[in-house]
Every structure is written in C-alpha cells, then in structure tokens.
N, C-alpha and C positions, 0 to 999 in steps of 0.2 A: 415213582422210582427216582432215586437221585443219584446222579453221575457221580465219577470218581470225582475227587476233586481235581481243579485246575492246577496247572503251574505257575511260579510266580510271575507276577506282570511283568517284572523289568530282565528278559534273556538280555546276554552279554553282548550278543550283534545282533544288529538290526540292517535288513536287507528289504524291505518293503518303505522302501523311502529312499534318501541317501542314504549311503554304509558308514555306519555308526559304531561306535562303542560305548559302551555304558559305561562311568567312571564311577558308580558310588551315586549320582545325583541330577546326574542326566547325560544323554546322548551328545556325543563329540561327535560330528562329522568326520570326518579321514579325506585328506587334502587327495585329488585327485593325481595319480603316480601308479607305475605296473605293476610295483606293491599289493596294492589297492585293485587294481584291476584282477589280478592272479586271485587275490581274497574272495573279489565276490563272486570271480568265476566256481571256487571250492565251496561257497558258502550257500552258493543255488542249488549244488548238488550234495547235500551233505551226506555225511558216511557214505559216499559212493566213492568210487576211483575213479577222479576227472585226466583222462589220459594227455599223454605231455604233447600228441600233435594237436588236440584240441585247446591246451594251455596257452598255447603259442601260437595261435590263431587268435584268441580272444585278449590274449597280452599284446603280442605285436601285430593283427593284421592278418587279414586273410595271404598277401603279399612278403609276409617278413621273410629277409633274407638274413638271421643271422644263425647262429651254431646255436641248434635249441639244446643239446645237454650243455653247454658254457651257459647260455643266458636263462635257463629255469633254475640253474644251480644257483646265479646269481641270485635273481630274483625272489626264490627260496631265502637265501640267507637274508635278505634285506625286508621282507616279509616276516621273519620269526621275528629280528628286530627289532620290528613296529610293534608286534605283539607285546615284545618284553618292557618295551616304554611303557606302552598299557598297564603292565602289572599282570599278564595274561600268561606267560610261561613263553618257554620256546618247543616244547613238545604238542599243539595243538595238532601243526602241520605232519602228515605223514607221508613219508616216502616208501612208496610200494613199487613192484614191480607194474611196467609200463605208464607208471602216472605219480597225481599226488591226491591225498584222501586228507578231507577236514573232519575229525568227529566231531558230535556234536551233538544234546541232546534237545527236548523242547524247553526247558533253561535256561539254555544259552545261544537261540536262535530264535528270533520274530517268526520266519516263515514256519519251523515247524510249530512252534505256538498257534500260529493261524489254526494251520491245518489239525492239532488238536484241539479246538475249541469246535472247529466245525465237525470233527466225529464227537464229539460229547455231547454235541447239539440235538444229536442220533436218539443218546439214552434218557432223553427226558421228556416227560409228562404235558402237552399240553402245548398248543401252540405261542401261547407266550413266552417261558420258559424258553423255545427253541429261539423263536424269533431275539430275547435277548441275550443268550448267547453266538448267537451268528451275527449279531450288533457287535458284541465285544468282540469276537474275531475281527470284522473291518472296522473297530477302532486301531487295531492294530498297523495300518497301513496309514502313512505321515510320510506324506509329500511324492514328487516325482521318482518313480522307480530306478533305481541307481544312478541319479542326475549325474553324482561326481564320479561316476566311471566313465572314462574313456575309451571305450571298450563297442564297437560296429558291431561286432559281432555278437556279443551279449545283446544290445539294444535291439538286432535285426532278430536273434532267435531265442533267445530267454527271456527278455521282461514282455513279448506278447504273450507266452506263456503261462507267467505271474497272472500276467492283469486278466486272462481268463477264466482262472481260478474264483479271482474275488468277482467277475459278474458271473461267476455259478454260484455264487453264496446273494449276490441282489437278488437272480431269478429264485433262488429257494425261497426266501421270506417275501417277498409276491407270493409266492405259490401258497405258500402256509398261511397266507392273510388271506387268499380268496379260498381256498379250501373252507374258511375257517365261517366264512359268507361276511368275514371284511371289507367289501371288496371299495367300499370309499375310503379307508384308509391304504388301499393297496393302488388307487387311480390319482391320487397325491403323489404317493413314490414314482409311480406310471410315465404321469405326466412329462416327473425332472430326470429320470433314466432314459424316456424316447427323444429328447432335446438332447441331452448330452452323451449318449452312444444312437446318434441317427442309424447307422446301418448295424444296430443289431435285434435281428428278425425275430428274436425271443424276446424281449421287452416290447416291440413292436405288438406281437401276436397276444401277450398277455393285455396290453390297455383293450386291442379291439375285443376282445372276451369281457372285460370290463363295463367299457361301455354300450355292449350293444345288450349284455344282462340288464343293464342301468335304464335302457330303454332309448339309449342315444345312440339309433339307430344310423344315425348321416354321420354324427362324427365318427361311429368307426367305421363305416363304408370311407371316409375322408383320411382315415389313419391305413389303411388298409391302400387308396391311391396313394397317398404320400412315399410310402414304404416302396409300394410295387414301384415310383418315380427313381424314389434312390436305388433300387436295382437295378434301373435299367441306365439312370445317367450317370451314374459314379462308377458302377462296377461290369457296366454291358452285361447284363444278366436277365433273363426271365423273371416272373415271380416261380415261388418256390410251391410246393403241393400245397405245403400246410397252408399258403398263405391262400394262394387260391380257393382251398376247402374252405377257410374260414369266410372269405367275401362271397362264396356261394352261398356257404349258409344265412348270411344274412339275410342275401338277394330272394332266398328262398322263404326264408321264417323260421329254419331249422334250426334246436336247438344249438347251443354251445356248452357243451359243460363245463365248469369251474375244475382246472389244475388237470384238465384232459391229456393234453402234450406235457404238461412236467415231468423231469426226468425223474426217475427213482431216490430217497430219502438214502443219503450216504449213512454207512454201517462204520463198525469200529474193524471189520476186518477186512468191508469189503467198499471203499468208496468209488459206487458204482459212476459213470460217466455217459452222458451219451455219448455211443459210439456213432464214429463219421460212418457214413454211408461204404461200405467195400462191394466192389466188383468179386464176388468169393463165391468158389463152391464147397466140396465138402472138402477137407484138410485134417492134418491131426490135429488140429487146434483150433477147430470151425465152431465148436460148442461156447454159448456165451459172448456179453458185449466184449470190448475191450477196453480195460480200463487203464488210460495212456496216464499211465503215475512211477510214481517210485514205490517203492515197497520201503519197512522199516530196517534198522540200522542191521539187525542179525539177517536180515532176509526169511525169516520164517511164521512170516505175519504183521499183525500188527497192519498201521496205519498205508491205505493206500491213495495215493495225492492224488491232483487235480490234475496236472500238467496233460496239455491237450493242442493240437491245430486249433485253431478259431473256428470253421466252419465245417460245423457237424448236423448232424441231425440224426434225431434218436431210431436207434433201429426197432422196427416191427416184426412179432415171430411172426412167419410166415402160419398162414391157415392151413391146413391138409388138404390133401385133392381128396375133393368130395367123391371123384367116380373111381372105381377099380381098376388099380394101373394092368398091364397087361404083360406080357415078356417084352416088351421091346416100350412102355411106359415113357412118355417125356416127364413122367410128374415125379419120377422118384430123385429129380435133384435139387437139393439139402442146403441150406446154411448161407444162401445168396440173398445181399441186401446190397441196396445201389443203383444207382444208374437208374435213377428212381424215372428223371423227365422220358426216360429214354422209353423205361419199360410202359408206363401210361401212356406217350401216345402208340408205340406198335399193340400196346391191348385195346387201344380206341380202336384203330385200323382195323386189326385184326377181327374184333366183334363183329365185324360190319356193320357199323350203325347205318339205320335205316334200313335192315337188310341187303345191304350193298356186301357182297364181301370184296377182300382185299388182296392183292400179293404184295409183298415187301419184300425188298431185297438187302438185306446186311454186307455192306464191306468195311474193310479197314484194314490194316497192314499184317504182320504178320504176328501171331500172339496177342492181340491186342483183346481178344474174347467175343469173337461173333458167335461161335457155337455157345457157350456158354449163356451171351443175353438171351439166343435163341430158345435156348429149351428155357431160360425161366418166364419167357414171355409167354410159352406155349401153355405152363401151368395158372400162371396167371387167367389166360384166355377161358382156361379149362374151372377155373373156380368163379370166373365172371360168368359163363355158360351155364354154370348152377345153382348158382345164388339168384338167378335169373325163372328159375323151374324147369328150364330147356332142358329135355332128354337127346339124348341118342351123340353127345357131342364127343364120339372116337375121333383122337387122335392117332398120328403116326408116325414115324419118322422112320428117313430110308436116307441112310449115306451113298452118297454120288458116283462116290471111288468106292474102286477095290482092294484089298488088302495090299494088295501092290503096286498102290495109285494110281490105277488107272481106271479112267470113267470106266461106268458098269453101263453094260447095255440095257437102253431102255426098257426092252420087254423083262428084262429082270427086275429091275427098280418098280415096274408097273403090277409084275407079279406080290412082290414084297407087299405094296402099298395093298392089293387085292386080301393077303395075307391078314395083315391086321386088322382091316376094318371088317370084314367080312361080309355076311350077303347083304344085298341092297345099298351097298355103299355109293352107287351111283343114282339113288332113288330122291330127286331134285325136291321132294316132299320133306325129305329128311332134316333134321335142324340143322344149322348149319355147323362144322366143323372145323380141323384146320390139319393141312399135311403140313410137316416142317421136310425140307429138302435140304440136308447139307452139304455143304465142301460141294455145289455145282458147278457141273463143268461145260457142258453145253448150251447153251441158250434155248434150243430147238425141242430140247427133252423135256426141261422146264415147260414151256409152252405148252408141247402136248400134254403133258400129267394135269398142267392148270385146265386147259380146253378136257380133260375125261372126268374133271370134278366141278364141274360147273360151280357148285352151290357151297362149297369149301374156299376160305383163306387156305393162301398157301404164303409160308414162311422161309425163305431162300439164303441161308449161307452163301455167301461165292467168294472166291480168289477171280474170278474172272467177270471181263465189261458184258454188261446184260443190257444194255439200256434201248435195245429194242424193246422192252418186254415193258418199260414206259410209254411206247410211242402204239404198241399192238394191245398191250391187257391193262394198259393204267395202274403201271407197277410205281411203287412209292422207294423211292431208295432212302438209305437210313446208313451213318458211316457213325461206324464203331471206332469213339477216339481212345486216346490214353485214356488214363483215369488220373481223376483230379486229387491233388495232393493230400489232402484229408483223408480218401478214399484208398490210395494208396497207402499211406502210412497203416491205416486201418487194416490191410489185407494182409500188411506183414506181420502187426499183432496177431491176428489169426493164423497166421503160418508159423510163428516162433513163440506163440505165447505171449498175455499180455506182461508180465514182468520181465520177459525178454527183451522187450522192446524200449521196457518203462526204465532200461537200465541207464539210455543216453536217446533221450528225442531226437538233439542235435545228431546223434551218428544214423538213427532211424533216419532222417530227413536226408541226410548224405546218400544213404544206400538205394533209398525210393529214386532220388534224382540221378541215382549212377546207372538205376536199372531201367531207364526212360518213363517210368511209372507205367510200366509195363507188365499185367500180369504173369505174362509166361515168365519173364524175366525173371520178379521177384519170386515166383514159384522153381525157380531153379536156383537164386540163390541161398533159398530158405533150406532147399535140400543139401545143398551142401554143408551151409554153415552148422545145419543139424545133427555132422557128421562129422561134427569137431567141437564138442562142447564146452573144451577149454577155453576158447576165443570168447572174450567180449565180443560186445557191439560196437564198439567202439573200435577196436584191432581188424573184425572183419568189414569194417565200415573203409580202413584205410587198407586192406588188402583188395578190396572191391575198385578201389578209387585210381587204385596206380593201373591195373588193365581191365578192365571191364569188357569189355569184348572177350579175353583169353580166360577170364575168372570163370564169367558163365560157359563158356566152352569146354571144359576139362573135363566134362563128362558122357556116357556114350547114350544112343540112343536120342529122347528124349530128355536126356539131362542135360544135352549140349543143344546150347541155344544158335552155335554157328549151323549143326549138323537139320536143325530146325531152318533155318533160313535159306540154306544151300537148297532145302526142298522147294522153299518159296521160288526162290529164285527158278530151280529146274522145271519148275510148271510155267516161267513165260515165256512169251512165244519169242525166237529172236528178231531182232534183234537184242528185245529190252533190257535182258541182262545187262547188257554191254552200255546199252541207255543210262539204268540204272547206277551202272559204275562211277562212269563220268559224269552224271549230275550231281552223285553225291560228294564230287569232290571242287564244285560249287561252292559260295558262299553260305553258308546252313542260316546265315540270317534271312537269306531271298537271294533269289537270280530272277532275269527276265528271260524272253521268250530268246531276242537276240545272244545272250550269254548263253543260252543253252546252245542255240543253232550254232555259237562259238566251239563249245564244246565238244558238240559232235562234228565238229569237222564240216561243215556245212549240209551238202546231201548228203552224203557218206552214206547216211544211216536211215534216208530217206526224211520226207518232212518232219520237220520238229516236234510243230503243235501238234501232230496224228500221234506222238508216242508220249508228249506229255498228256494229252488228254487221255490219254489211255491208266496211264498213273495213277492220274488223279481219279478218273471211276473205279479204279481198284483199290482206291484208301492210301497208297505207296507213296503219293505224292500231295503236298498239300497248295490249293491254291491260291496265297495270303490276298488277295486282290486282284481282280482282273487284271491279266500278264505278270503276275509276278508271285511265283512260286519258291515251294522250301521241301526237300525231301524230309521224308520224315526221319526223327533224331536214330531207333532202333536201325531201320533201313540203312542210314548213310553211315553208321560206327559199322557195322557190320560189310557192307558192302565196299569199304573202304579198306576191309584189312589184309585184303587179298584181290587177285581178280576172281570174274565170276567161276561158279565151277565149271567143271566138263560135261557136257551132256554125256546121257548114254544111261540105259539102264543099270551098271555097274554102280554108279554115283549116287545112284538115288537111296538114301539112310532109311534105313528099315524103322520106320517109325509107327507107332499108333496112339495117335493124341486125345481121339475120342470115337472110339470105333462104336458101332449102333448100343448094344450088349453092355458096354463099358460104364461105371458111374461117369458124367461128364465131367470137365475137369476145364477150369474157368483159362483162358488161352489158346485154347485146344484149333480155333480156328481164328 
C-alpha cells in the first residue's frame, strides 16, 4: 500500500531548530526580538487561538507589567512587518476574539511536516519503509529547539513538549527494528540514545530487552542498575514497575518479549499516545487513552499530535473481576489507572503473603482519593485471589457513617458485614479474604470487626488517628498524596475529553496546578466548565486562576469544594479546626515546631506537637523533615478564606460522596 504523497520538503517556517524562514534557497534565522518570540509562540500552536494572556506571558514574562492590549497591538504590527520584508504578506497573522491564530498548513510549517510524515509512516507496508520515513521526519529537526527565542516560558513549557514528540518517533523505529528481530541493529541505536537521554526509562527498558534476548545477561541486569541508580540519585524516585518486572524476569529466566511495552503504531485519525497514569473512576469521558495532542486545522479530524508531560506510562485495560459481584460489589469500579506503586504494594499487603494477613489504613487530606484507591485495590486483591485458584474470596464493604454523618453503631456495621459474606464467613478454614471499612470513625469498632475475622485483610479508609491499631494488630498506614502531574493532567483529559484538553497544554498545566492536583477538585471544575461550553481552555484556565478557592465553591451540594471541606473540618475534634486556621496562615513553604507554638498562642490551645501530630496522621498536615512542617496546599487556600465553621448539626452540608450503593467516584474520601 502506498501513502499519499508527501509535502514539499522546504515549508516556509521552521520551528524545530532556531525560527527560520525559507527565502527561495535556504533558511534565515530571525534575529532574536518579541516579534520573534510572539511568532513562535503562534507558530507552536498552529491554527489554534493562542490567547492574548498567554501571548504576554511568553513575550514579556511570567512578571510583565505592561498594558497587554497597547503592547500585543504593537507587537502585532511590528510582527506582520517582519513577515512583509520576508515577502510573506501581512494577512498570515489573525486577530480573533480573545487571542491571535497563525494559519498554517504542512507547507509551510516544519512541525506540522514532522507530524505528517510520522502519520504516513502509519500507511505503509513493511518495516523499512516505515522506519525511513520516520528517518525523514527527524531529519527534519536542525539544531537547538528555538535557541534564538527569548521566551522562559516557551523553553520551561513547549520545547519539552516538542522534544517528546521526536523521542516517541526514536522509541517507534526501535520498536519496529526489534519487532522486526533486528535487534543488533536496534542495540547500536540503544546504545547512543541511553548515553544521551540517561533518564529516559523507555530507551533504558528497550536496550535491557535487547541485550538480555542477545544473551548478555549481566549487561542488562548492569543497564537495569544503572537506570534504577539514576532514579534514585537525580530524581529521588523508586524504580518503576516496568522496570522492576523487567530485572525480575531476568533474575528469574523469564521470557521478555520483543516490542511488549511499545506503545500503539499512530493512525492518520487517531495518534494514539501513552497515556500518563490518572487517579480516575468512571466519568463521562472515562472511555479510552488520552491522546494529549492538537487536533487539525477544521477540528473535525484529521491528524492528532504528540504533545505530551514527559513522564507517562502506558495505560493497561483493567482484567474483569473474575468472581460475581454481588449488590454491594467492590469490583464493579471502572476506568481507574494510576497510582500504580501505591496500588502493588497495598495488593502485596493485602494478599497476605505467606498467609499473614493484613490491615492498612489509608489517610490523606480531603479529596485527595482514599475511597477510590480503596475499592480498586480491593478488585485488584479479588483478581490476584483468582488467578491464584483460591475460592471462596467474598468481599465487602460497609461505610462507617451514616447518611447523616454520623458513625453507625457497631452491631449494625457488623450485621451489614454478616449480610454479605454470608454463612461461615467466620470459618478460619476459609481462604482468605478482605472487608474494606470506609470513612472510619472509631478506632475500637475497627479493632473489633478485625479481631471477629480473624483470617480476612481488612482495608481501612479514615479522616481519623488510628495508630493504635499499629502498635495492637500490625496495621501498615499508607497516606494518599496529590497526584503527580502527568497524572493529573491525565484525569482532566478524561473528565473534558481528550481534544479538550489538547486545545492549550500550557492552560491544561495551569488549571491542574490551580486545582492543587487534586482529584475532587479537578472533578468539580470539570463540571463546571462542562456547563459552559463556550469557554476555551485557555479562558477557564484564567477564570480558575484569579479565585480558585471561590471558582470551585459556587456550587451546591457536592459541587462545592468549600461545602466539602467545611465537612472535613466539622469532623475534627476541637480544638483543631481553629489549629488548622492558624497554621495555615504560616509560611506554606515550612514552619517549625516553635512557629507553630507561636501561632497558637503558646498553650492557648494546649501542647503543640499533640495537635501537630495529630495532622500529620490524618494526611492534613505534611511533615517535610523532622520538626519542620507544611500544611497542605488544598487545606491552607481553603481554610484561609474564612474562619473555621460553626459546629452544630445545622452546618453540616448534606453531602453523599460515595455512599455504599453508589458507583464510587475517585475523591470521594
């Protein structure tokens, strides 16, 4: 089969190097000036509409203090022209409502050139063929990625962007060479891509596949330390699953297959991407990776780009629960991928290896997603307990509180649990199983339900300090953090759709960090903005930006993230609210133990360390170094914008974030 044909080699600008123009006979660089910078800020995004606070951010400065309609109007004119010296016209540029748009087709642009050579790479026959058209695509790339723009903002968040793009086009022609059972010409390339991108874990993981097929068993166990070295000294990081899996299988003698982890071969409609890992349940937009790109110039097809975070890792369909969920099922929740280290060790714990079982207790702040890791740990548990041939592995799950927040009496929760599992559920013969406990409120309750299941993991949600239940049943606590930026971003694509997102990364990347990368957060701003579909990404990116606290609040119920927090808050016991207030108005880079006891007045409020410690086992408080703490960021915007509320049952906001019955919904706890 042979592709459309190509475009000509020489488009008019070139933005994969310095910013260029083609004169007839070769490429001009364009002397560095706002001109210039304005250009390649339009010229990254082509046919899009690059909005005028983002223009003026990447022209003058995250900092610029001048009148942006006076200075883009300039700037505008002194930019058409430069064009018209070119010989280029003065109608390139367009002035639209809220921005300026460059058209542009793959003609007269390098990048989208790139990006159509690598979908035509798609339509052809044969891994050579593909491979030298994906050659000709990064021939396309000459020199330092816009050296002569002076532009922070461009260099901090679109050229990592760009140069992600072209090492998903190295890792494909690796992949198509070892597919192909290449694989000594693929350990050549190997070689000078893991020396010259040390920390990237895809090149890394493709040589050790290489050489341990090859039979060079020590060098990639040696490429595999190397690696896990650079994660840990450059970037304080763990190794990662894949890589882990991979140096076991060696350790073991377990196969590796050739192009196993490679991502999906990009289409001409759909250039798929691995998707970053997201903390996600089910959503209207849960279906499918996410493919963090632009879409083409009409918006109704056509080519879907690369543009991506750096650190992703491709998502796996979940397996189906092998056992038959029941009415009250942990297995039936949907569309969660992420939090990958988290969920393998509470599945390790929870197995009980060696027939030990477990209790775990999940904290973390408010919204941050304990119920959520919860129930997909429980299904994980429940498909490791069947892959295994183990029968009889009922689960359960029994919420703590009552529809009116208030703990539920034991013998009810104990009835519930009797409920589900049904007869012989306390028969110590039985294999083992796992209760999940959410939103606990008691410590004592917990305790008893662990001591009436002897032979069962139990799985513990709480707002509340349990850490007796370390010192009496060898509980494992486990603190539910943000989620990391990849992850986030990722969640939003699945909350607004991926060409919602792919409209402005940069405004994507604003709205994660306004929302503390916070699931509940971004699941509330995603409702809203879903209910104005006029708005860009880029418009509700700088509606988000000016109050963020008031943004997410404007709605009732569980739409409002204050009316969410006000609950938090109304579940601690006092003093802490009042703790909470004034630590968060603190330094948020750190305070010590004495600036705290400042804060509160000295005793006022009774000893210090007793109420920070208490924070910090309930997730609310983090503790960067011994003696020296930071509330955390959702907590202190929030708990800053008022005082605490009023107690009394009147206050308490009729909420129901993940009631038993209910599909769960990833913040819920």
């Amino acid at each position: 089969m042979n592709p459309d044909p190509l475009p000509a080699p020489h488009p008019t600008f070139r933005v994969l190097g310095p910013v260029s123009v083609w004169d007839g006979e070769s490429y001009q660089p364009l002397p560095a000036s706002k001109p210039v910078s304005m250009l390649a800020t339009l010229l990254t995004s082509p046919n899009e509409v690059t909005s005028n606070e983002f223009l003026l951010r990447a022209v003058w400065g995250d900092e610029a203090d001048v009148d942006a309609r006076s200075a883009l109007r300039t700037c505008t004119t002194r930019l058409r022209k430069l064009l018209v010296r070119h010989n280029l016209g003065d109608d390139l540029i367009q002035t639209v409502s809220g921005g300026y748009r460059l058209r542009a087709g793959v003609e007269e642009l390098d990048l989208l050139l790139f990006r159509e050579h690598v979908v035509g790479s798609t339509r052809l026959d044969g891994v050579d063929p593909q491979v030298r058209a994906l050659r000709g695509a990064l021939d396309l790339w000459q020199g330092s990625l816009l050296c002569n723009v002076g532009s922070d903002v461009l260099h901090r968040g679109v050229v990592p962007l760009l140069e992600e793009e072209r090492l998903q086009v190295l890792e494909r022609i690796v992949d198509l060479l070892v597919r192909d059972g290449r694989d000594q010409e693929a350990l050549a390339e190997l070689q000078l891509l893991t020396r010259s991108h040390e920390g990237h874990e895809r090149f890394a993981l493709q040589l050790v596949g290489v050489l341990y097929r090859a039979g060079r068993r020590e060098d990639a166990l040696a490429e595999c330390t190397r690696m896990k070295q650079y994660l840990s000294d450059e970037l304080g990081l763990d190794p990662t699953p894949e890589l882990t899996a991979a140096e076991m299988a060696i350790l073991t003698g377990q196969p590796m297959v050739p192009g196993a982890t490679a991502p999906p071969a990009p289409t001409a409609t759909s250039l798929s991407v691995a998707a970053p890992a997201v903390d996600d349940t089910t959503g209207p937009a849960a279906a499918g990776p996410v493919a963090s790109g632009v879409g083409d110039a009409g918006g109704t097809g056509g080519t879907v780009h690369l543009l991506r975070p750096a650190a992703v890792v491709e998502e796996q369909p979940s397996a189906p629960a092998p056992t038959p969920p029941t009415s009250r099922s942990l297995l039936g929740s949907s569309g969660f991928v992420g939090r990958e280290d988290e969920l393998d060790r509470l599945v390790n714990q929870l197995t009980g290896r060696d027939g030990v079982r477990s209790l775990c207790l999940l904290v973390g702040s408010p919204g941050v997603g304990k119920t959520s890791l919860a129930l997909h740990a429980a299904a994980r548990v429940a498909e490791h307990v069947a892959g295994h041939g183990a029968g009889g592995s009922v689960q359960a799950m029994v919420r703590m509180r009552d529809h009116d927040d208030r703990p539920r009496d034991r013998e009810d929760v104990v009835a519930d649990l009797a409920a589900q599992l049904g007869p012989g559920a306390h028969d110590t013969s039985t294999s083992p199983g796992l209760l999940l406990l959410d939103d606990a409120v008691r410590e004592q309750d917990v305790a008893a339900i662990a001591d009436a299941y002897p032979h069962r993991s139990v799985l513990i949600t709480t707002g509340a300090p349990m850490l007796r239940l370390v010192r009496t049943h060898g509980a494992l606590v486990h603190r539910v953090e943000e989620l990391q930026m990849a992850d986030a971003l990722a969640l939003l694509g699945r909350l607004l759709g991926p060409a919602g997102v792919a409209e402005d990364m940069l405004a994507a990347y604003d709205i994660v960090t306004h929302c503390w990368r916070n699931p509940l957060a971004l699941r509330v701003f995603a409702a809203t903005l879903q209910t104005r579909p006029a708005w860009g990404l880029s418009a509700a990116a700088q509606w988000l930006r000016e109050d963020p606290v008031a943004r997410l609040s404007g709605g009732a119920g569980d739409l409002s993230l204050a009316a969410y927090f006000d609950l938090a808050m109304l579940r601690l016991e006092p003093p802490l609210p009042d703790v909470v207030t004034r630590l968060s108005a603190l330094d948020d880079d750190g305070f010590s133990l004495r600036e705290a006891g400042d804060a509160l007045d000295g005793d006022r409020f009774g000893p210090p360390h007793q109420h920070l410690d208490d924070l910090v086992n309930r997730g609310w408080l983090d503790e960067l170094a011994p003696g020296t703490f930071r509330v955390d960021p959702l907590v202190r915007a929030f708990a800053l914008r008022s005082p605490a509320p009023a107690r009394g049952p009147s206050a308490v906001p009729v909420l129901r974030p993940c009631p038993a019955l209910d599909p769960p919904q990833e913040g819920a706890r």
